[in-house]
C-alpha positions, 0 to 999 in steps of 0.5 A: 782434910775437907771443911766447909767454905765459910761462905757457900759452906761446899765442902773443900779440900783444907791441903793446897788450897790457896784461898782456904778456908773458902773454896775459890776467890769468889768466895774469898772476894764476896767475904772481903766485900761483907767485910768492907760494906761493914756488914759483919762486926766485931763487938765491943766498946765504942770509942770516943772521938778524943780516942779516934782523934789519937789513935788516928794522930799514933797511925800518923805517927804524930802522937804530940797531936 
């Protein structure tokens, strides 16, 4: 089955292709960076800073914080 990469939208075969859905690791890379440099976003609500504050301390795995 062949679908277009994401990026450079070049048709690639799905089966065996070890970055898939992109056609090679550039494009997988240059994705990972938009994602990084924060260009892409996912929507939704903006969280306070109390709420960053505690989801921050729960990563750490300092709750009582």
């Amino acid at each position: 089955m062949q679908v277009r990469c994401p990026r450079c939208v070049r048709f690639v075969e799905w089966e065996g292709n070890p970055w898939r859905p992109f056609c090679s690791e550039r494009c997988k890379l240059v994705d990972l960076g938009t994602w990084v440099d924060e260009e892409y976003k996912i929507p939704g609500e903006k969280s306070s800073e109390e709420d960053q504050k505690q989801a921050d301390a729960v990563q750490l795995g300092n709750e009582d914080n």
